[in-house]
C-alpha positions in Angstrom: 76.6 27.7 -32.8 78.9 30.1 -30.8 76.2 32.7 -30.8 73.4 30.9 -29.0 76.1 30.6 -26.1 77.0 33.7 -26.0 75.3 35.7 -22.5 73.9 38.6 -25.1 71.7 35.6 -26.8 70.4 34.7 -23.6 69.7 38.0 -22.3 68.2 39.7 -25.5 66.2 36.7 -25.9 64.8 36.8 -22.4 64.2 40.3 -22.8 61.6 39.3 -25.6 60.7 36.3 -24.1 59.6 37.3 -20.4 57.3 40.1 -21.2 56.3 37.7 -24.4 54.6 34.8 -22.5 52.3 37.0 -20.0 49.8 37.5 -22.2 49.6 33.6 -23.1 50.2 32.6 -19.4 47.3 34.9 -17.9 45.0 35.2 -21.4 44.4 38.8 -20.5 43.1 40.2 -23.8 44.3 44.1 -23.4 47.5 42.9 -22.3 48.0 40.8 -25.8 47.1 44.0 -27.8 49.4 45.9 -26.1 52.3 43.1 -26.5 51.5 42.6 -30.2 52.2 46.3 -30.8 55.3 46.5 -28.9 56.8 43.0 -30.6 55.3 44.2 -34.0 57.6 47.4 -33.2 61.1 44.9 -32.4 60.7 42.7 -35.4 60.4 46.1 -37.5 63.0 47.6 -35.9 65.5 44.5 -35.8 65.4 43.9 -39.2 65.9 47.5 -40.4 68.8 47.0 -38.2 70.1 44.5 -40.3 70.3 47.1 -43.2 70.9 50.1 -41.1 73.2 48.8 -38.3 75.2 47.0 -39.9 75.9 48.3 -43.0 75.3 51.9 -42.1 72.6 52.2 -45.7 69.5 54.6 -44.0 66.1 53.0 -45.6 63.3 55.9 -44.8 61.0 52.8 -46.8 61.2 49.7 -44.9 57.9 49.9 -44.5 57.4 48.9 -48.2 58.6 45.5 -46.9 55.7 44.6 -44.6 53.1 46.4 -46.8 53.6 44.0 -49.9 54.7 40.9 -47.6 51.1 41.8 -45.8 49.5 42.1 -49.1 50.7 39.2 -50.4 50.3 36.9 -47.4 46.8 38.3 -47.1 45.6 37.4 -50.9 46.8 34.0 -50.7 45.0 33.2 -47.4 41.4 35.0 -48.0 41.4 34.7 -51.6 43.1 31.5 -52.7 42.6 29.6 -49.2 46.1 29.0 -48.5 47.1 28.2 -44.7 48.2 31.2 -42.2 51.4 29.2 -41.9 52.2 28.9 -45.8 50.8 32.7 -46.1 53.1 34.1 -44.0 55.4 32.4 -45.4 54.5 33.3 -48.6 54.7 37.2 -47.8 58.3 37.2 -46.3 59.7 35.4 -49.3 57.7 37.7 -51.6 59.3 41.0 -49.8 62.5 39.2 -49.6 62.0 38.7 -53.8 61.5 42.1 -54.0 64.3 43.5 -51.8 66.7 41.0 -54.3 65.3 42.7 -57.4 65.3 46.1 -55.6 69.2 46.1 -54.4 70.9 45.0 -57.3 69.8 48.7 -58.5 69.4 51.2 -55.7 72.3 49.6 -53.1 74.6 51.2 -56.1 73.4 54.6 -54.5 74.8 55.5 -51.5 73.5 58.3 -48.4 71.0 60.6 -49.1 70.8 59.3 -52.6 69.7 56.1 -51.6 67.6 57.2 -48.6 65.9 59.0 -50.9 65.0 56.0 -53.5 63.2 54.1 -50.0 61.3 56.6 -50.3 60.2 56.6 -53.4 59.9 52.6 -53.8 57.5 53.0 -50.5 54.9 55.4 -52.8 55.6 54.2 -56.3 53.8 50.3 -54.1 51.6 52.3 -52.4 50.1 53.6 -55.9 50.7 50.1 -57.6 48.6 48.1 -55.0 45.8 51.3 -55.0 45.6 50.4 -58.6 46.2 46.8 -58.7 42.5 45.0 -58.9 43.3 41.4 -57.7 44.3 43.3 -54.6 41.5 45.4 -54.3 42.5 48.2 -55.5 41.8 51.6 -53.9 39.2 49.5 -51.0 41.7 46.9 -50.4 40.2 43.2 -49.1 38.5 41.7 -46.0 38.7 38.4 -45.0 35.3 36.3 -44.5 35.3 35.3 -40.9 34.7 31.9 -41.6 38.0 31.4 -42.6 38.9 31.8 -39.0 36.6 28.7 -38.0 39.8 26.3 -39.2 42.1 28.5 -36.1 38.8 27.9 -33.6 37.3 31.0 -33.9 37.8 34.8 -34.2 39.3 35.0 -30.8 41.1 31.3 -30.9 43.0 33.2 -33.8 43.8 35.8 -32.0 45.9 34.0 -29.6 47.4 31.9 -32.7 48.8 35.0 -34.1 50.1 36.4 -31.0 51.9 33.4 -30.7 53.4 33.2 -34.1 54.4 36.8 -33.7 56.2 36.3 -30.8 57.9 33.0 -32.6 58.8 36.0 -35.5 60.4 37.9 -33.1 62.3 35.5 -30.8 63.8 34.9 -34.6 64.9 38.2 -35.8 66.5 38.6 -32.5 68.7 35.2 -33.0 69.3 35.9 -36.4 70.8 39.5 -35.6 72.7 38.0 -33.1 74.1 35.1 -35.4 74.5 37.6 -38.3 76.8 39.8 -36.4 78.7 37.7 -35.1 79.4 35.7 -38.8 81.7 36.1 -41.3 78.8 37.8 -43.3 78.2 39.9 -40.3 81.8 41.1 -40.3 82.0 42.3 -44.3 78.9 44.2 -43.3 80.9 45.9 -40.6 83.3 46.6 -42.8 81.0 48.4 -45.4 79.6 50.2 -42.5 83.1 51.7 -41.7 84.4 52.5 -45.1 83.2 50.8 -48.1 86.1 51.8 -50.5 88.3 50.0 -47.9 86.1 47.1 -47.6 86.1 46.9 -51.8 90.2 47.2 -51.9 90.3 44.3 -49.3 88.2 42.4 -51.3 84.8 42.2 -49.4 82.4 41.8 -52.3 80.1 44.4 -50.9 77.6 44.4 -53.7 76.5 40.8 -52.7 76.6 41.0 -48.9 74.7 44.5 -49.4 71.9 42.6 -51.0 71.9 39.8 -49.2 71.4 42.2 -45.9 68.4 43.5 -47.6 67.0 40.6 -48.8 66.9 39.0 -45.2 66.0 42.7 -43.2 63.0 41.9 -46.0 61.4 38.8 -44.8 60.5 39.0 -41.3 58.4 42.5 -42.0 56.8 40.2 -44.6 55.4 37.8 -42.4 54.8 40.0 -39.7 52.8 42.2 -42.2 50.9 38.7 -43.0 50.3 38.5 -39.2 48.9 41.7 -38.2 46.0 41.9 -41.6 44.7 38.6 -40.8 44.4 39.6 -37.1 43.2 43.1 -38.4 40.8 40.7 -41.0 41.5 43.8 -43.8 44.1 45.5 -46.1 44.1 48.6 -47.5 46.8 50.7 -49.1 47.0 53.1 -46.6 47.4 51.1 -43.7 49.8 48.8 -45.7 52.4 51.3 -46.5 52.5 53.8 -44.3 55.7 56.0 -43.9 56.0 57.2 -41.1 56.5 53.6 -39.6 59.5 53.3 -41.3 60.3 56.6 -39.8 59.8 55.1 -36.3 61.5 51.8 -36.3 64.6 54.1 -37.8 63.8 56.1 -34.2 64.0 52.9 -32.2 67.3 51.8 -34.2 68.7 54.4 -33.4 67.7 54.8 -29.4 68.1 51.4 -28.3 71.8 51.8 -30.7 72.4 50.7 -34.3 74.2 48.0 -34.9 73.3 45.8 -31.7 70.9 43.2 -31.3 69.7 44.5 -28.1 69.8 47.8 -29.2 66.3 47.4 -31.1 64.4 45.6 -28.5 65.3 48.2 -26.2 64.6 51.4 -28.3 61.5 49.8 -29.4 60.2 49.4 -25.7 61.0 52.9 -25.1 59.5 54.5 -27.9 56.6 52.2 -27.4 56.3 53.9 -24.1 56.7 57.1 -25.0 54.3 56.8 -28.4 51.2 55.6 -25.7 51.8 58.6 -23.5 51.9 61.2 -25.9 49.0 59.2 -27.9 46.9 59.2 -24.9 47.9 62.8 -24.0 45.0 65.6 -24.7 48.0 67.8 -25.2 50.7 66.0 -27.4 48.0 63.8 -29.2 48.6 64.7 -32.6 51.8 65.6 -32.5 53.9 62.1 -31.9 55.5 62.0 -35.1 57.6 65.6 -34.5 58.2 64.0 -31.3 59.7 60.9 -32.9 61.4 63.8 -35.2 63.3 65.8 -32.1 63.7 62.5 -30.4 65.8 61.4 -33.4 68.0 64.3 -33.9 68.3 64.9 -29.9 70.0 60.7 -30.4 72.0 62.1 -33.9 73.7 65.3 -32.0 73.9 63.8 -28.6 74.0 59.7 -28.2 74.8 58.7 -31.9 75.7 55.0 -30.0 72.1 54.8 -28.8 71.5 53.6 -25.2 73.4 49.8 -25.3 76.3 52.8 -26.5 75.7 54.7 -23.4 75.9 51.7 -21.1 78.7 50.0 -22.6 81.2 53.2 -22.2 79.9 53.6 -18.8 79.5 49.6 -17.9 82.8 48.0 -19.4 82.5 45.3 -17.6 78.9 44.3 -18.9 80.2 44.9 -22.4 80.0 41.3 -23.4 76.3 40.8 -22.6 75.6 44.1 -23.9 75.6 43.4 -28.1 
């Protein structure tokens, strides 16, 4: 396909890709952690773009996405033995089922409206699954650690599922590069601009709107897999927690919506800027209004996000920069 020979595939990818293997090439343990984070944080923030970027629809509950995905994966593999590989499978196709039931209702609503239904899908699962026994209910479920022996061993899964992350991610990047340069890709562009026009042109925007949310679905699905079997729990709380739908709509936004680079490189940053302030005596506890003044700093300021910035003022590295 065009897309894999096109110089912003290669670079994006390398971007991921480089700072990907070091862990795996010098099986430095701290330096895993702090790469799972930061690739956990692009595959969030890459497939909200999907949604957000390209068809301009604000979701303040992605979140709600890798939560039941997570949830999902996680009951198959500890409770009903299922493979890590068919569990994360498993939870991607079961966020994606939900993001197909969810759109055919709430992508009728459009701006604040439908901002503010995200929001209240992300709760109304968060108080399901807290009340929902086969998934533990309020205390969530833990995984017996001999289900690790069949990976070789707490820490031999450890570096499985850094390595499957970083597969997840290398993907999200392609497929946001393939999307947007597709046909599909294109009538989302054109919703983005003006969905009236795009409906009189005859863009069915109902179906490509849910089929953008059905795929920006999946991958937080299977990462959500990912990160509770390397956590080896699940509970409500850590499964749906707003505010990280507030941040990967932060890192969307810096790196520039609607680019595929755009999210790997407002991830990085914020990623940065979230371990300094979380590791700051001072700013400790106060991250998230951060994240807050950050975003409407990028809102009044640099609406086109930093690939924005460098392609008015680099037109000449325009077509590496997508």
């Amino acid at each position: 396909m065009s897309a894999f020979r096109h110089p912003a595939f290669w670079l994006t990818t390398l971007l991921v890709l480089v700072p990907g293997v070091l862990p795996l090439a010098t099986r430095d343990d701290t330096l895993r952690e702090t790469m799972f984070t930061l690739l956990t944080f692009i595959t969030l923030a890459s497939s909200l773009n999907l949604l957000l970027g390209y068809t301009g629809y604000v979701s303040f509950g992605h979140i709600v996405f890798f939560g039941l995905g997570g949830y999902t994966g996680f009951y198959l593999l500890s409770q009903r033995g299922l493979s890590l590989y068919l569990a994360m499978l498993a939870g991607g196709l079961a966020a994606s089922a939900l993001a197909g039931v969810l759109g055919a209702a709430i992508l009728r609503l459009r701006g604040a409206y439908f901002a503010l239904a995200t929001i209240g899908i992300n709760e109304a699962a968060r108080a399901f699954v807290n009340n929902f026994s086969p998934f533990g209910g309020a205390t969530g479920m833990s995984i017996n650690f001999s289900v690790y022996g069949e990976y070789g061993g707490p820490a031999s899964a450890l570096w499985l599922t850094y390595a499957l992350l970083l597969g997840v991610t290398l993907a999200v990047v392609a497929v946001s590069l393939v999307v947007k340069g597709s046909r599909f890709g294109l009538g989302l562009l054109s919703i983005r601009e003006d969905e009236d026009a795009a409906l009189v042109m005859g863009v069915n925007a109902p179906r490509l709107k849910t089929l953008a949310y059905v795929l920006s679905a999946f991958f937080p699905g299977v990462v959500g897999t990912l990160y509770f079997f390397k956590n080896g729990n699940v509970e409500p709380g850590d499964a749906f927690r707003l505010h990280m739908s507030i941040e990967a709509l932060v890192m969307v936004m810096l790196g520039g919506a609607g680019t595929a680079l755009g999210p790997v490189l407002g991830a990085a940053t914020y990623d940065r800027l979230r371990s300094f302030l979380l590791t700051s005596p001072l700013f400790k506890d106060l991250h998230l209004a951060f994240a807050g003044v950050v975003l409407l700093l990028i809102v009044l300021f640099v609406p086109s996000g930093v690939v924005g910035w460098l392609r008015a003022r680099l037109p000449r590295a325009r077509g590496v920069l997508e």
